[in-house]
C-alpha positions as CSV (number, residue, x, y, z in Angstrom):
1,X,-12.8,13.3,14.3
2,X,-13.8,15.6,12.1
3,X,-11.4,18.3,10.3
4,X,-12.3,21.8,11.3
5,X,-10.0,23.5,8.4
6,X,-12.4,24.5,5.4
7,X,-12.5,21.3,3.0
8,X,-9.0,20.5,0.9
9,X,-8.1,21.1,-2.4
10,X,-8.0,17.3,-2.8
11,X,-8.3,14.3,-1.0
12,X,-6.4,10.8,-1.0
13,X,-7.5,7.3,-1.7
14,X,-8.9,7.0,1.6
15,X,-10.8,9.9,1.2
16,X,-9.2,12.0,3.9
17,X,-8.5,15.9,2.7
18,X,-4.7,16.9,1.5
19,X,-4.1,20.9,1.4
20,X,-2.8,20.6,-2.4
21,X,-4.0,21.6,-5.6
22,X,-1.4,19.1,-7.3
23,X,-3.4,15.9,-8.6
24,X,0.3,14.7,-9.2
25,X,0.9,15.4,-6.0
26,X,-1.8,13.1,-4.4
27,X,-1.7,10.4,-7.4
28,X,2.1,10.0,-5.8
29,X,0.9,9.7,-2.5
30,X,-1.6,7.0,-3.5
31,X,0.6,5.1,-5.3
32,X,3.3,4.5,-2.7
33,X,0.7,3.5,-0.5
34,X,0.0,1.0,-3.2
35,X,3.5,0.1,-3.2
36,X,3.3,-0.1,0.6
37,X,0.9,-2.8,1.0
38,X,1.6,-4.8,-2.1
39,X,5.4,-4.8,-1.1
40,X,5.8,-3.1,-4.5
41,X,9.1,-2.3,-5.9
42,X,8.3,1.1,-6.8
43,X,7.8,3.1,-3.3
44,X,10.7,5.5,-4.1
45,X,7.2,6.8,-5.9
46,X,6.4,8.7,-2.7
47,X,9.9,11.4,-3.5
48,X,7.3,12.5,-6.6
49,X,5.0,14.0,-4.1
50,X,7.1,16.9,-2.8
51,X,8.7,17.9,-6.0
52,X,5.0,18.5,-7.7
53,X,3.8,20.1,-4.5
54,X,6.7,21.2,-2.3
55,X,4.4,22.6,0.8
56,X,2.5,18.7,0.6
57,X,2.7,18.0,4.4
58,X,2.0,14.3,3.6
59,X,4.1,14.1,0.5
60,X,6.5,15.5,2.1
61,X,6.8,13.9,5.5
62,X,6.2,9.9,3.8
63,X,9.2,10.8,1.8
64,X,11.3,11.8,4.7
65,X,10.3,8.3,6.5
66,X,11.1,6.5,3.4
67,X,14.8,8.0,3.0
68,X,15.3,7.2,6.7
69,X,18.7,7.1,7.5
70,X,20.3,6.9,3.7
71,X,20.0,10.7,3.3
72,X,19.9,13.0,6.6
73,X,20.4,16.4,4.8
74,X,17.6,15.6,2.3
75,X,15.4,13.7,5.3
76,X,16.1,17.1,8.1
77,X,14.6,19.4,4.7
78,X,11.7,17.5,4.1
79,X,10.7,17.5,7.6
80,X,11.2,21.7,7.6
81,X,9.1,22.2,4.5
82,X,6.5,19.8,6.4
83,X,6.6,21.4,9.6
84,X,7.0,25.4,7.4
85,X,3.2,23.8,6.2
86,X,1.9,22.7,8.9
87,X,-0.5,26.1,10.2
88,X,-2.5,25.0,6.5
89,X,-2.9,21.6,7.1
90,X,-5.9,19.8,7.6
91,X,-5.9,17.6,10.8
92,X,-5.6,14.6,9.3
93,X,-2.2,15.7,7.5
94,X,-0.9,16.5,11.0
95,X,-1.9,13.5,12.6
96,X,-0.2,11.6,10.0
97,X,3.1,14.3,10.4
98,X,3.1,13.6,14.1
99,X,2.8,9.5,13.7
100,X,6.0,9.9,11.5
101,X,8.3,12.6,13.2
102,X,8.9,10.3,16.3
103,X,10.8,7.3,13.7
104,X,13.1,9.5,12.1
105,X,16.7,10.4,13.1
106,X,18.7,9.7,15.9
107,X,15.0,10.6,18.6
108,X,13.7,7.8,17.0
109,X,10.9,6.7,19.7
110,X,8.9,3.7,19.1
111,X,7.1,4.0,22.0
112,X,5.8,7.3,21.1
113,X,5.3,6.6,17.4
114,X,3.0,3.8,18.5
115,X,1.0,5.5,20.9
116,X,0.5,8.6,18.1
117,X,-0.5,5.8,15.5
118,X,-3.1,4.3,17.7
119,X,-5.0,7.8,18.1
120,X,-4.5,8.3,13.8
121,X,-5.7,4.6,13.3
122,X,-8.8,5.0,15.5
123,X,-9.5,8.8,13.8
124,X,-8.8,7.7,10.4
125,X,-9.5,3.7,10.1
126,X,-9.1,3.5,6.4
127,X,-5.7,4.5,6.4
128,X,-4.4,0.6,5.9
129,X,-0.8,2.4,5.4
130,X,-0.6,3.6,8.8
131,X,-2.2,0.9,10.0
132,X,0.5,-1.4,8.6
133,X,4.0,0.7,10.0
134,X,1.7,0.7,13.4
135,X,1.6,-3.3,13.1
136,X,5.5,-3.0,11.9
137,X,6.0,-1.2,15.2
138,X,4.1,-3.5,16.9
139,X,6.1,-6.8,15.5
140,X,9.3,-5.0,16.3
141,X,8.6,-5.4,19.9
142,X,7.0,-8.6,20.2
143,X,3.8,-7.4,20.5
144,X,1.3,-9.7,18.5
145,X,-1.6,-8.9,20.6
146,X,-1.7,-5.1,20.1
147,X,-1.2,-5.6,16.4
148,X,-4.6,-8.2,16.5
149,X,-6.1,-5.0,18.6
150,X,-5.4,-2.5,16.3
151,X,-6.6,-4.2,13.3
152,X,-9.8,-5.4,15.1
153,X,-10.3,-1.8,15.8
154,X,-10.2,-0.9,12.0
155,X,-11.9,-3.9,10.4
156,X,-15.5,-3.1,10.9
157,X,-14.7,0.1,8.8
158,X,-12.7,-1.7,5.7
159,X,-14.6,-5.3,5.6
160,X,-14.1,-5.5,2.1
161,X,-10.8,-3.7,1.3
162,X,-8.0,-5.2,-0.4
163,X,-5.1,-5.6,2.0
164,X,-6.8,-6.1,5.7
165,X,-7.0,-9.7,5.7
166,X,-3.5,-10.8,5.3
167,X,-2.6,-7.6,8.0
168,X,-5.5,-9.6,10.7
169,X,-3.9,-13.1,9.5
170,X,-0.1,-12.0,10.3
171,X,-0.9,-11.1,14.4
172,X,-3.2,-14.5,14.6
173,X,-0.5,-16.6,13.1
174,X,2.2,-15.0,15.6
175,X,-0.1,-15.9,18.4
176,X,-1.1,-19.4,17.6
177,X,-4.4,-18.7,16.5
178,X,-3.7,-20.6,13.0
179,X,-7.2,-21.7,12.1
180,X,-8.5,-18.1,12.1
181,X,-5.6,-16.9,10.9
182,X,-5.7,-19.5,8.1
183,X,-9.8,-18.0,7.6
184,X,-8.3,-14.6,7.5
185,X,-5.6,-15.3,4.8
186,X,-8.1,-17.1,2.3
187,X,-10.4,-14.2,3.0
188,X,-7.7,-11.7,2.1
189,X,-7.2,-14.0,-1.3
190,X,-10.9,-14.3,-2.1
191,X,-10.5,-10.0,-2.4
192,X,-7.4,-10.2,-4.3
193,X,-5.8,-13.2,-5.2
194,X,-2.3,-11.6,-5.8
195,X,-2.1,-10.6,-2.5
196,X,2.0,-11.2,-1.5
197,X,1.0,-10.8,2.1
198,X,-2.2,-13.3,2.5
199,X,-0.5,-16.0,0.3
200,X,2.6,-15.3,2.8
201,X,0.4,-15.6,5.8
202,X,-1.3,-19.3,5.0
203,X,1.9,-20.5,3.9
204,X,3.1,-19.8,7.4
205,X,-0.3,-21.5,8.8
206,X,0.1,-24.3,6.1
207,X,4.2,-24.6,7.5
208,X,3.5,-24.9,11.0
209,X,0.6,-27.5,10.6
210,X,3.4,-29.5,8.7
211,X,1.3,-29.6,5.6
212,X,4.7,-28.8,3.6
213,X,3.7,-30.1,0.3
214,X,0.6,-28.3,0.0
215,X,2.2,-25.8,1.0
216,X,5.0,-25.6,-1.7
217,X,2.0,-26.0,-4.5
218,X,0.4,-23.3,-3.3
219,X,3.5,-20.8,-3.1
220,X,4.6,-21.9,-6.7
221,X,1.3,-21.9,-7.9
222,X,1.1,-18.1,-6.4
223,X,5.0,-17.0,-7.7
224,X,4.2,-15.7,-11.1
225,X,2.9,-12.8,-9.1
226,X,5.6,-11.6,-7.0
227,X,7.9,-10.3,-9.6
228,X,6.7,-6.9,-8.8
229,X,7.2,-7.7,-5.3
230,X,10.4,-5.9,-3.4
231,X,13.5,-7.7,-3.3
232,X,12.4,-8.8,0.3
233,X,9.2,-9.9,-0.1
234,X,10.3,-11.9,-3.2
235,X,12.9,-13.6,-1.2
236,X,10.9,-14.3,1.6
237,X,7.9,-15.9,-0.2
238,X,10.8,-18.0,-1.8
239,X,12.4,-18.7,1.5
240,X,9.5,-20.2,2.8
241,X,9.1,-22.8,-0.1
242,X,12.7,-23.6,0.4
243,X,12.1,-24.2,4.2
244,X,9.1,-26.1,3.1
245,X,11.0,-28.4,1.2
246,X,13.9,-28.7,3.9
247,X,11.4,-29.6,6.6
248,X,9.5,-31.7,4.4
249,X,12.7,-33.9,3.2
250,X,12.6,-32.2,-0.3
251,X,16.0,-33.4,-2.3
252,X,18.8,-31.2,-1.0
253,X,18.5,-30.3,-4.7
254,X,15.5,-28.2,-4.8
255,X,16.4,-26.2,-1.2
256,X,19.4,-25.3,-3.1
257,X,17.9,-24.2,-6.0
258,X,15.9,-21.8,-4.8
259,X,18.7,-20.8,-2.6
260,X,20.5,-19.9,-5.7
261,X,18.3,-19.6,-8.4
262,X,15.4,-16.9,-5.9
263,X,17.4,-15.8,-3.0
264,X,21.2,-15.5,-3.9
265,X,20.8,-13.8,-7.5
266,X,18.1,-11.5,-6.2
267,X,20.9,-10.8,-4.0
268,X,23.2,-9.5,-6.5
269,X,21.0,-6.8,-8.1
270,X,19.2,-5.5,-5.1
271,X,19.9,-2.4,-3.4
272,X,17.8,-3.3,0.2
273,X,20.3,-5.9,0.9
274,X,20.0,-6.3,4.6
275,X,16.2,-7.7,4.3
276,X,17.3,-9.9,1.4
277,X,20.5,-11.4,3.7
278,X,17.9,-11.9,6.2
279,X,16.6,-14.6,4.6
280,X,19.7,-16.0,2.5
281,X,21.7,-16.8,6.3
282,X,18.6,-17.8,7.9
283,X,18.3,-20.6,5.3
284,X,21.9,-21.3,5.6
285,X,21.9,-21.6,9.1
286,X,19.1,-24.5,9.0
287,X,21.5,-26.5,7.0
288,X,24.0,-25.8,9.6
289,X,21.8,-27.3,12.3
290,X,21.2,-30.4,10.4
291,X,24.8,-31.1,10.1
292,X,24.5,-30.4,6.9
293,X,27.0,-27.4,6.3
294,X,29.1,-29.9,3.8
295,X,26.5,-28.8,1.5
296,X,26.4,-25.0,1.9
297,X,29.7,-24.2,3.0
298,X,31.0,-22.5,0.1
299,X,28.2,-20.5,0.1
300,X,28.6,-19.4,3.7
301,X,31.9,-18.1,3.0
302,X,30.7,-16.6,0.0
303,X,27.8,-14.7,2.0
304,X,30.4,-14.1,5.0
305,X,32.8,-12.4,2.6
306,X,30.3,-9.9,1.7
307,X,29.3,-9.2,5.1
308,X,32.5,-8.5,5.9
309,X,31.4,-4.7,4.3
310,X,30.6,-2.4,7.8
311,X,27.8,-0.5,5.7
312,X,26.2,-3.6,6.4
313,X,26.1,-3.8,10.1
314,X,23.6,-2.2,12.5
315,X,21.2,-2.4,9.7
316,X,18.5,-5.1,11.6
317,X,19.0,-6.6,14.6
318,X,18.0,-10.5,12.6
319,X,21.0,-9.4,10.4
320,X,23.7,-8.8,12.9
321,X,22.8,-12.2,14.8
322,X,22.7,-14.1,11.9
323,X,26.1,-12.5,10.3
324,X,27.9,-13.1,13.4
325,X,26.9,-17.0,12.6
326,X,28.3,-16.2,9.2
327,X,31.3,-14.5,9.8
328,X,32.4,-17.0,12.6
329,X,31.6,-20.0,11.0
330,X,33.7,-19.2,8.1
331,X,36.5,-18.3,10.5
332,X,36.2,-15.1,9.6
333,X,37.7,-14.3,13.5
334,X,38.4,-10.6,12.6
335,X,35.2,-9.3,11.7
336,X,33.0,-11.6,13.8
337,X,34.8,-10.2,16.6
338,X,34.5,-6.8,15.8
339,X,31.2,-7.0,14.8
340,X,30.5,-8.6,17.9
341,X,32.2,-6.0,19.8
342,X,30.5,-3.2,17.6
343,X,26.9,-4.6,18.9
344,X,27.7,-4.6,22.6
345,X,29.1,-0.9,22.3
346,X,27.4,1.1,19.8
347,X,23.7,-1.2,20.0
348,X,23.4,-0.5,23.8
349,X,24.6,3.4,23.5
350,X,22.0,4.1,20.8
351,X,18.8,2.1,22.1
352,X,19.4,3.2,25.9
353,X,15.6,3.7,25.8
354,X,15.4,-0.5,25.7
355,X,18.1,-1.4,27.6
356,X,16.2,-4.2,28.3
357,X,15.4,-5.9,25.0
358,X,18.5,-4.6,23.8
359,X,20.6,-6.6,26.3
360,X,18.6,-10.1,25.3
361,X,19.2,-9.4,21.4
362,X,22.6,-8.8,22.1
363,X,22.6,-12.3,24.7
364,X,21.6,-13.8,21.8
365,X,24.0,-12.4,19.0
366,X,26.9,-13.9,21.3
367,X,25.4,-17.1,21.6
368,X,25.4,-17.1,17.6
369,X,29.0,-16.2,17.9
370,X,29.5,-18.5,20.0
371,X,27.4,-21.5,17.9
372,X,29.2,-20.4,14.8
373,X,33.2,-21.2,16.9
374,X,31.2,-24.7,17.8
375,X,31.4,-23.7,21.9
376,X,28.5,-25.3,22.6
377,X,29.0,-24.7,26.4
378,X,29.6,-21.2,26.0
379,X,26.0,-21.1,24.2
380,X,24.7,-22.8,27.5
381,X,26.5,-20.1,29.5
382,X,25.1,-16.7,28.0
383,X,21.4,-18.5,27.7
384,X,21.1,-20.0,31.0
385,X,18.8,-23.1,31.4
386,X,15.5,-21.2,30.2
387,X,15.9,-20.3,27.1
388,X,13.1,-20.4,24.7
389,X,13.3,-18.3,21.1
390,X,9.8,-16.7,21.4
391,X,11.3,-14.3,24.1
392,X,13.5,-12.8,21.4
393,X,10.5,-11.8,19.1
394,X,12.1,-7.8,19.6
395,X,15.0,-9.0,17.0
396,X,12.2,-8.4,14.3
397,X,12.0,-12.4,13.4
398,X,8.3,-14.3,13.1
399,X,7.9,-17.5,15.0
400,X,9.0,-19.2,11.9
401,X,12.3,-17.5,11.7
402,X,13.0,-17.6,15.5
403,X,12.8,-21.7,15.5
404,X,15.7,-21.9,14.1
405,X,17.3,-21.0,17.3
406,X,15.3,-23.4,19.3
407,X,16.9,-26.0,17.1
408,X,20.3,-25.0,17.4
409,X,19.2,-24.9,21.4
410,X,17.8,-28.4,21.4
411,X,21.1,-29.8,19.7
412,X,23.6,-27.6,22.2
413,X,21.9,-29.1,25.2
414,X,21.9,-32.6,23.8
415,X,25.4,-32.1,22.2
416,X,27.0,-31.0,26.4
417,X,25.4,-33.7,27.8
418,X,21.8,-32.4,28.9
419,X,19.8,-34.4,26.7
420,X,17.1,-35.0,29.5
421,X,16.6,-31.4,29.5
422,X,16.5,-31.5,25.7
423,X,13.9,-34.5,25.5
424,X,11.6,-32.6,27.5
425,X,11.6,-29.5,25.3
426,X,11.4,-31.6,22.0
427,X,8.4,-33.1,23.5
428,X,6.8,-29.8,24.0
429,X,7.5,-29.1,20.4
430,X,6.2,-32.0,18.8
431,X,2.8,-31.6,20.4
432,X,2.9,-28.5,18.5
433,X,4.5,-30.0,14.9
434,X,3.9,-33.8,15.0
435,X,4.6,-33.4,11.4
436,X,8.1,-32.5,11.8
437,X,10.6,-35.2,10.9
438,X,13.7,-33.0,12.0
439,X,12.2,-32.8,15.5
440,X,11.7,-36.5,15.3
441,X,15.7,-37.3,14.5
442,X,16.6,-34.9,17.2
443,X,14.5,-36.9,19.8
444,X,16.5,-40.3,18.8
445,X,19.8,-38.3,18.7
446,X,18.5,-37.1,22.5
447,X,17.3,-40.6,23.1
448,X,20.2,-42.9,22.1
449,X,23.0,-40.2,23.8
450,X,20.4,-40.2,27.4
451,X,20.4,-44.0,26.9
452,X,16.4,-43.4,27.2
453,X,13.3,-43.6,25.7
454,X,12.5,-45.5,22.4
455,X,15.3,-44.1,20.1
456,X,14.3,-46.7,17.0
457,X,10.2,-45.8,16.9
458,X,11.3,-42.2,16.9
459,X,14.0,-42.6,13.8
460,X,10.8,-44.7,12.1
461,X,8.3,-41.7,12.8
462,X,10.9,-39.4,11.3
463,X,11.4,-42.3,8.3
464,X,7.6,-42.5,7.7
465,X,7.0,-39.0,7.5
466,X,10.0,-38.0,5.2
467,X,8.3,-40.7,2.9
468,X,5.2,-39.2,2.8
469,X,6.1,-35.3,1.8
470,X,8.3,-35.0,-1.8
471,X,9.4,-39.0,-2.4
């Protein structure tokens, strides 16, 4: 599509024309995106743009998004002086204004967002930033496939730009595709070798294929870079190594650290806390699953006692589930239940659009409540005999993050007396992740309480292969 405006003033890093005359203006505007796909620190950059040119469509409409729901006054008058600009804009601005409008306030439509995105991605293909809160849109619903579309749409146009490797690795990971997505990630590193979100993306290949040690190297080879990173994508690059050294039989020592040391004290000076959490409980919770919680217990009440703040709730749907774990295993019986209760009200009134999805996520945040009470048969209850985490991708959690919850499944079913059930699924699994020693104990755990199977060659597998990782 081409703009039928008289050319602008200016144009932005993509080359697409801005009605400004403020190079201050548009330097803002390319640096959040900079910000945006390095997971920079900085993207409060972006509230530069409107003040050097207050009648910036763009400037003004990416600062709205990025306030979101923090400041609604401020957010409602960027969008007027937006929409005040809009007869002057080029059509590219618009497009970009009408991709946004539909994900802020309480209209917030995904569906619509997306649909808007697809028709800016496919005008304007270099646009990597819109490409990236399309893909966001798209891994809030569980949709890897039209993520892999729409960056296959956009690829032939940006073969060598930095960035739109590790955006085609992340959809191939999420649907099994690890070989190409582990070609896509190296590809993305070749370009730029700092890149957060392609080191991310073949640590999750290198994870799942069980190569946990190589994995680790690789990470803390690549974590001199991340210090510019945001508060969640520094945690998260560190959660990963952590969960590589759990899987992989790492001392306890070493999970710990990094628990403390990356994820914790990043904790304590960040102001995006929710994202951070995200990953401090789910690396709690594995503990938890391994009947470990000795070792992290005072640090589950120390995380639960901080989530006991409301200005916390509602924030991600991954947060809520994994606070009610949090909150009810440190007996915390006050706030877990009104947290609990706060989901099934306020959650379904507000998302009436995905009733749906909404009433699985929630399924799934009592089952947690439940887990964290230890009622294992009230877990089999609200699941039912079919449950499998994949189906909960709309929570906003990768693979990687969802398997916790397959674990705490496999132990529940084994733990109230269904360990046939349980043998089967941990089966499935291990064709998947032979390299897994955890799945291992849990098929002797399922074997010896069955009373079938070879329960001693499966403790021996898990032996052998907690040998061969970190000792």
């Amino acid at each position: 599509m081409n703009d039928n405006k008289p050319s602008a003033t200016l144009a932005d890093r993509w080359g697409y024309p801005l009605r400004t005359s403020s190079g201050d203006c548009v330097a803002a505007i390319d640096a959040y995106y900079d910000q945006v796909l390095s997971y920079g620190r900085n993207r409060a950059v972006i509230l530069e743009a409107p003040i050097n040119d207050p009648a910036c469509v763009i400037g003004n409409a990416l600062a709205a998004y990025f306030i979101g729901s923090q400041d609604l006054h401020k957010v409602s008058s960027l969008l007027s002086a937006a929409a005040a600009a809009l007869e002057n804009a080029t059509l590219y601005e618009k497009a970009v204004y009408e991709s946004i409008v539909p994900l802020i306030g309480d209209g917030r439509d995904e569906e619509a967002a997306l649909s808007r995105h697809f028709e800016l991605v496919k005008d304007y293909p270099k646009n990597l930033v819109s490409l990236k809160r399309a893909l966001l849109l798209c891994f809030c619903m569980g949709q890897p496939q039209l993520s892999l579309n729409l960056v296959e749409q956009v690829l032939p146009q940006n073969p060598d730009q930095n960035f739109i490797y590790g955006l085609l690795a992340f959809p191939l990971l999420e649907l099994g595709r690890m070989a190409e997505a582990e070609t896509a990630s190296r590809r993305g590193l070749e370009i730029n070798r700092s890149d957060c979100w392609s080191q991310h993306c073949l640590c999750h290949v290198l994870q799942y294929n069980c190569r946990f040690k190589e994995a680790v190297e690789f990470m803390e080879s690549c974590s001199s870079t991340w210090s510019s990173c945001s508060s969640f994508m520094y945690t998260h690059n560190w959660w990963h190594v952590a969960v590589c050294y759990l899987e992989g039989n790492a001392p306890q020592g070493k999970v710990l650290e990094v628990y403390d040391e990356k994820i914790w004290k990043e904790l304590q000076s960040d102001s995006d806390q929710a994202e951070v959490f995200v990953n401090a409980l789910g690396l709690l919770l594995r503990f938890d699953v391994r009947g470990q919680m000795n070792a992290v217990k005072g640090r589950v009440f120390l995380a639960a006692e901080t989530l006991k703040d409301k200005s916390l709730w509602h924030l991600d749907w991954q947060l809520d589930i994994l606070a009610l774990w949090a909150l009810a295993r440190a007996e915390e019986s006050l706030e877990s239940d009104e947290l609990l209760s706060s989901i099934k009200s306020s959650r379904t009134s507000h998302f009436k659009k995905k009733q749906q999805l909404v009433q699985r996520a929630t399924m799934l945040a009592e089952a947690m409540y439940a887990y964290g009470r230890d009622d294992h048969c009230k877990v089999i209850d609200i699941l039912g005999p079919d449950f499998d985490a994949v189906d909960y991708k709309m929570i906003g959690a990768s693979d990687e993050q969802l398997e916790v919850f397959n674990e705490i499944w496999y132990n529940v079913l084994i733990n109230t007396g269904h360990a046939f059930e349980a043998i089967e699924l941990i089966k499935t699994q291990l064709k998947k992740r032979e390299g897994c020693p955890y799945l291992w104990h849990l098929l002797e755990k399922a074997y010896v309480l069955g009373g079938v199977g070879d329960a001693n060659m499966a403790a021996e597998k898990a032996k052998a292969l907690e040998i061969s990782y970190f000792n």
